[in-house]
C-alpha positions as semicolon CSV with decimal commas, in nm:
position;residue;x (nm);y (nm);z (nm)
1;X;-1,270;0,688;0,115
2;X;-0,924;0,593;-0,052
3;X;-0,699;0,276;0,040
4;X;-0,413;0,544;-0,043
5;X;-0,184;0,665;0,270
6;X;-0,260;1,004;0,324
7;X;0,082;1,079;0,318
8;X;0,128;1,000;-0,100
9;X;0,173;1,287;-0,367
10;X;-0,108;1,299;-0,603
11;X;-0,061;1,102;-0,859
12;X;0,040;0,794;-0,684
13;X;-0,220;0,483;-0,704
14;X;-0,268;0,112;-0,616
15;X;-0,315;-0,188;-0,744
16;X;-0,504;-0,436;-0,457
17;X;-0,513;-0,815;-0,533
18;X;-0,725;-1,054;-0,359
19;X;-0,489;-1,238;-0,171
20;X;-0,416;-0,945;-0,002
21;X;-0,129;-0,832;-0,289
22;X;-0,037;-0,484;-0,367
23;X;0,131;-0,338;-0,604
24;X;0,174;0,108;-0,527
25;X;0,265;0,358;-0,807
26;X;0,460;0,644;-0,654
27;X;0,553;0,851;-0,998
28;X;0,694;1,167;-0,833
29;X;0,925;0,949;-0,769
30;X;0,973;0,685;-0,998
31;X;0,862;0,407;-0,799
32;X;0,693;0,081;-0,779
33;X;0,633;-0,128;-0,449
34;X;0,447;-0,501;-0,403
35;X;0,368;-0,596;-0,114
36;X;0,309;-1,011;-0,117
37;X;0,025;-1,156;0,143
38;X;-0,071;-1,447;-0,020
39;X;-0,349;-1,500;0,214
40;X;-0,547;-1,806;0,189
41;X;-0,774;-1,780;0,502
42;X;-0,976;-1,488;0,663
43;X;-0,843;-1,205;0,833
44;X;-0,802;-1,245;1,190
45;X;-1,021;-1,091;1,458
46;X;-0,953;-0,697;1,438
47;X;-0,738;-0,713;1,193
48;X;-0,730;-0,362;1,000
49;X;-0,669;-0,410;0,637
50;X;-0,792;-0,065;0,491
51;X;-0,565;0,072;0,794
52;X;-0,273;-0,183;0,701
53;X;-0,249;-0,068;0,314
54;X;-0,247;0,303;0,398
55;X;0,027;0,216;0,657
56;X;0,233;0,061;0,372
57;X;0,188;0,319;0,113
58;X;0,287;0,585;0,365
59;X;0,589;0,394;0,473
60;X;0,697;0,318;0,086
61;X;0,646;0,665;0,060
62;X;0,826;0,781;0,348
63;X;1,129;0,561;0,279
64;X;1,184;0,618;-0,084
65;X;1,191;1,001;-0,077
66;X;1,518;0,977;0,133
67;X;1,682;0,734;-0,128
């Protein structure tokens, strides 16, 4: 299991902080993302968060190929 989208080019990786931080890699294409949370408190009922982090890889992804 990977907290990478499935939707990133090999090579990309991730950086997770625990306040809920990220900082992706995308070299194909010469890119680097954070994503800020600073989360203090748990995560709220249902809440997601491996499904979250692939969601924003894939959309970094998705955005920054049609720069």
């Amino acid at each position: 299991m990977t907290e990478l989208g499935d939707k990133l080019p090999i090579g990309s990786y991730q950086s997770l902080g625990i306040t809920g931080c990220a900082c992706l890699v995308i070299p194909e294409l010469n890119v680097v993302a954070a994503r800020m949370y600073n989360q203090t408190k748990p995560n709220p009922a249902g809440y997601d968060y491996l499904a979250d982090i692939k969601t924003f890889g894939n959309m970094v992804y998705h955005y920054a190929r049609h720069l």
